[in-house]
C-alpha positions as CSV (number, residue, x, y, z in Angstrom):
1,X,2.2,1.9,-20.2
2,X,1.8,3.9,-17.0
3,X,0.3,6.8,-18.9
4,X,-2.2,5.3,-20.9
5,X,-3.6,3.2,-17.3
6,X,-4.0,6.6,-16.0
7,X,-6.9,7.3,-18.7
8,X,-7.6,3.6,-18.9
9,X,-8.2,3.5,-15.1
10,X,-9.6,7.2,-14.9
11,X,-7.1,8.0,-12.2
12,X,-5.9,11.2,-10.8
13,X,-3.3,12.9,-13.2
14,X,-1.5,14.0,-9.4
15,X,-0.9,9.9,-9.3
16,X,2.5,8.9,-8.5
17,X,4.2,6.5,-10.3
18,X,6.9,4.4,-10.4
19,X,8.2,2.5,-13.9
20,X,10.4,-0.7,-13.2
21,X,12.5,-1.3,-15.9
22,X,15.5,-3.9,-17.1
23,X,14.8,-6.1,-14.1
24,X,13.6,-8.8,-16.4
25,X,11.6,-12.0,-14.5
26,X,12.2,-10.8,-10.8
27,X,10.5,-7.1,-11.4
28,X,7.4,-8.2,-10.1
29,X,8.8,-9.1,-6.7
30,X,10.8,-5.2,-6.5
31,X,7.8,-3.6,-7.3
32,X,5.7,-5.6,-4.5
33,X,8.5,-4.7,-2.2
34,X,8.3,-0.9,-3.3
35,X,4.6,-0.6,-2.9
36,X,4.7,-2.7,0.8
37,X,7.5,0.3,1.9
38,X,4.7,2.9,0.3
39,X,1.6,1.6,2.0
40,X,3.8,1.2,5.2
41,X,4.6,4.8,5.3
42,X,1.1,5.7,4.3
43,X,-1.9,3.3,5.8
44,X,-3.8,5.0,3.4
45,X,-2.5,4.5,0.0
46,X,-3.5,2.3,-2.6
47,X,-0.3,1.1,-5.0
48,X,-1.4,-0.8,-7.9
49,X,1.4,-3.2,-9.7
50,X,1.2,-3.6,-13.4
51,X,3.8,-6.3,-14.9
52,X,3.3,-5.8,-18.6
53,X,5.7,-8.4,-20.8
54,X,5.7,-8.5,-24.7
55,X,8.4,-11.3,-25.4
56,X,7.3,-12.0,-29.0
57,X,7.9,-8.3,-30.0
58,X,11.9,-9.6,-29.8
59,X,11.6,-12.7,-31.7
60,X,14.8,-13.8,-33.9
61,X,14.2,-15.8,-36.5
62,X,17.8,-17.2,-36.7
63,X,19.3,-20.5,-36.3
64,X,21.2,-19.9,-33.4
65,X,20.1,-21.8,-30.0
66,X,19.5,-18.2,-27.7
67,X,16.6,-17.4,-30.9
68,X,15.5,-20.9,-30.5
69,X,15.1,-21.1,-26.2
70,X,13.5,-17.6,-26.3
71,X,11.3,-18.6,-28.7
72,X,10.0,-21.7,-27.5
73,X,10.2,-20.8,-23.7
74,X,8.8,-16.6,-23.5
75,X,5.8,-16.3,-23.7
76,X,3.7,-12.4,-23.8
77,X,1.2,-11.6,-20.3
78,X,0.2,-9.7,-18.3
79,X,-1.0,-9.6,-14.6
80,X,-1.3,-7.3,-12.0
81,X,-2.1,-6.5,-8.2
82,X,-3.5,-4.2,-5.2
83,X,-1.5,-3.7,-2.7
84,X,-3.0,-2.1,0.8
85,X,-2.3,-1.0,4.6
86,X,-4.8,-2.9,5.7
87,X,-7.2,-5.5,4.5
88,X,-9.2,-5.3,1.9
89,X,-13.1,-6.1,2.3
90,X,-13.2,-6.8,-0.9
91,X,-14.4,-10.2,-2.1
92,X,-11.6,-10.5,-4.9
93,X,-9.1,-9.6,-2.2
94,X,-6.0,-12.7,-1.6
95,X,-5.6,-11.9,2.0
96,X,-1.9,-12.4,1.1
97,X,0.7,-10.0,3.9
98,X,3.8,-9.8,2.7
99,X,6.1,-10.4,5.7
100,X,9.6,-10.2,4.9
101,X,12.0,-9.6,1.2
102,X,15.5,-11.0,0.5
103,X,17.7,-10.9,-2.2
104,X,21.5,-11.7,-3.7
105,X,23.3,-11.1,-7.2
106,X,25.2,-14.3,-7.7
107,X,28.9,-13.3,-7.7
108,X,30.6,-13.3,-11.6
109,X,27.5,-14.2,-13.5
110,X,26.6,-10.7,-14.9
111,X,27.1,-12.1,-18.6
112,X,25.0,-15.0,-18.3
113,X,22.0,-13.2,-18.5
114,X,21.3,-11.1,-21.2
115,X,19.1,-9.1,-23.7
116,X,21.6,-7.6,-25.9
117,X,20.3,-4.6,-27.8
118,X,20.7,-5.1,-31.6
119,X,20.0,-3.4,-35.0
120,X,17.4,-5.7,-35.6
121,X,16.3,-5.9,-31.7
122,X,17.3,-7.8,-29.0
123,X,18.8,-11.0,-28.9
124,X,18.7,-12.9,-25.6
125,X,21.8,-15.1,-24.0
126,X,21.5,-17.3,-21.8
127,X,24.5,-19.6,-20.5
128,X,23.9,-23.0,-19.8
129,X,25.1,-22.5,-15.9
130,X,22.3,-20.1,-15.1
131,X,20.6,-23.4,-13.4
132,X,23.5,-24.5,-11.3
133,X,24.9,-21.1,-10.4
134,X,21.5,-19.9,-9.1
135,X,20.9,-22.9,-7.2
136,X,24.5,-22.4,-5.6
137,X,22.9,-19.6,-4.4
138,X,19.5,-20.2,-3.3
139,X,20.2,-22.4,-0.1
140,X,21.4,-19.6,2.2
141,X,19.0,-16.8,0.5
142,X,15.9,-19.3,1.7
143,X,17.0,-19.6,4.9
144,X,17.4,-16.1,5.3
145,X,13.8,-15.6,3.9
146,X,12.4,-18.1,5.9
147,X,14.2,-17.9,8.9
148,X,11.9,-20.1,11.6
149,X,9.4,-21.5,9.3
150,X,10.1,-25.2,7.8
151,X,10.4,-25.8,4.1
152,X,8.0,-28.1,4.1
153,X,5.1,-25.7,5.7
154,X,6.0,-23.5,2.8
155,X,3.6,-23.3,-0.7
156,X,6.2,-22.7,-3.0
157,X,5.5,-20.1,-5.9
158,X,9.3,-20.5,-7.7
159,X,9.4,-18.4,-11.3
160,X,9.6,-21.5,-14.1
161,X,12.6,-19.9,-15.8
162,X,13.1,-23.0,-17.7
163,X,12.2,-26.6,-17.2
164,X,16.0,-27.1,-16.0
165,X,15.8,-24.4,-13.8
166,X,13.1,-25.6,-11.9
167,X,14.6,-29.3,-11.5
168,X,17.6,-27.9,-10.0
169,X,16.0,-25.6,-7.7
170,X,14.0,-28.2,-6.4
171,X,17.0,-31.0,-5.9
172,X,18.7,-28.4,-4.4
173,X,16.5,-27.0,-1.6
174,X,15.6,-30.4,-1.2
175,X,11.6,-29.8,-2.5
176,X,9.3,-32.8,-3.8
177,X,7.9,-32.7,-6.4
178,X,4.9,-31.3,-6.1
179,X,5.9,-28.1,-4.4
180,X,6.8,-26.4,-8.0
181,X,3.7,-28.2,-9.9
182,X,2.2,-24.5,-9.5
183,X,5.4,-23.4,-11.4
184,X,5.3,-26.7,-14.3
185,X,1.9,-25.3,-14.8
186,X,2.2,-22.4,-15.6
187,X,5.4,-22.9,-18.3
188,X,3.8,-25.2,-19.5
189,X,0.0,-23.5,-20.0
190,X,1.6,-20.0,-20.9
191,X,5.3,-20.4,-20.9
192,X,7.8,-18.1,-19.4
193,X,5.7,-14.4,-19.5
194,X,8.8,-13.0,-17.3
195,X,8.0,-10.6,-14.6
196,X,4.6,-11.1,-15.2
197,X,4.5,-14.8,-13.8
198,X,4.5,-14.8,-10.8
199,X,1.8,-12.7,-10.1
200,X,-0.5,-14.8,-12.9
201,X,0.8,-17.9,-10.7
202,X,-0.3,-15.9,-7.2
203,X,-3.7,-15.1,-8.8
204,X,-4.1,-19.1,-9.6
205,X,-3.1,-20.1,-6.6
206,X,-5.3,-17.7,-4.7
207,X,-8.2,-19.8,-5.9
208,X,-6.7,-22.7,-4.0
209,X,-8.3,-23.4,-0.4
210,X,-5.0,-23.0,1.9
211,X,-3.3,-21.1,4.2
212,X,-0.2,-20.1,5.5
213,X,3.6,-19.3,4.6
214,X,4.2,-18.7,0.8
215,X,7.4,-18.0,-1.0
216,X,7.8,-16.1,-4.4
217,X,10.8,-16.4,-5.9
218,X,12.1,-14.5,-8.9
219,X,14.8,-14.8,-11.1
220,X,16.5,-12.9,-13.5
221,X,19.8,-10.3,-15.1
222,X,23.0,-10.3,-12.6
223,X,22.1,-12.6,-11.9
224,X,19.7,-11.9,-9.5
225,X,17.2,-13.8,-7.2
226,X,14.8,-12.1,-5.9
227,X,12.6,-13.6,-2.8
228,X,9.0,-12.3,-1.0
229,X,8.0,-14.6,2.1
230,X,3.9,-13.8,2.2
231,X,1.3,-15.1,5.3
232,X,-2.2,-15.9,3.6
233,X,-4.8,-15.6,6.2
């Protein structure tokens, strides 16, 4: 993929570039963080973020209920982003900063998340605690993200991993319901695209007249959550 957006884009063969890989529905939020600590050390540089996800290419046709959630849940997309030093003057630019990253593997969980590489492709598991066990979790990683700033200042951009998922999440940090219709949306108008989500659901969003504190939550293999607290000016 990174190869052929180097002819695609016409950009400098001397371009460096870093492929993400395995990270499954949080890889967008890794590779933001990766190009922040690149434009950080150099003001100058330009890091674009590609999250490319082709879910159908590991459809399973068989009866049992992993081939069935994957099928009706993942969804393929794409999306992708610009991240600068300094402002863009752009007219497309989001005016999103990306203040501050957090993230936890949730202790004894590494099998409940899984694309298991097959003769025939790969066939996803998924354990039916991934909802509880993440939201064990996600009480003291949000406070560490946000630190100061009150939940309910916060517009919430939470990946829809699953329809339970985002129930729990939301009972647990204690979030109404409208503070994940952003994330209902978008499972339910393209389904789970993985890591490319939450990037389609910052572009939406974007179009939306507010400001302030955002979170972006990812989730995903480990298992992992994966947090970005941004500032849209």
């Amino acid at each position: 993929l990174d190869l052929q957006l180097i002819g695609l884009l016409e950009l400098p063969r001397s371009v460096r570039r870093t492929m993400v890989g395995f990270m499954g529905c949080y890889a967008a939020l890794p590779a933001l963080r990766i190009a922040a600590d690149t434009v950080r050390a150099d003001p100058l540089a330009r890091v674009l973020v590609v999250c490319c996800e082709l879910s159908s290419l590991h459809l399973q046709t068989g009866p049992d209920d992993g081939a069935l959630i994957a099928a009706c849940l993942f969804g393929d997309g794409a999306a992708a982003a610009i991240v600068a030093g300094s402002p863009e003057k752009s007219a497309h630019a989001t005016n999103f900063r990306i203040v501050k990253d957090a993230c936890t593997v949730v202790p004894d969980t590494a099998d409940a998340m899984a694309w298991i590489a097959a003769a025939d492709g790969f066939h996803l598991r998924l354990a039916p605690t991934i909802a509880t066990a993440l939201s064990d979790a996600l009480p003291a990683l949000t406070d560490t993200l946000l630190g100061d700033v009150p939940r309910s200042h916060v517009h919430w951009l939470v990946h829809p991993g699953g329809p339970r998922i985002l129930e729990k999440i939301a009972q647990t940090l204690g979030l109404p319901d409208e503070a994940v219709a952003d994330s209902r949306t978008a499972l339910a108008t393209a389904g789970n695209r993985s890591s490319a989500t939450v990037l389609a659901m910052l572009a939406d969003s974007a179009r939306g007249n507010w400001s302030g504190p955002a979170a972006l939550f990812g989730f995903g293999p480990g298992l992992t959550a994966e947090c970005l607290l941004l500032e849209r000016s």
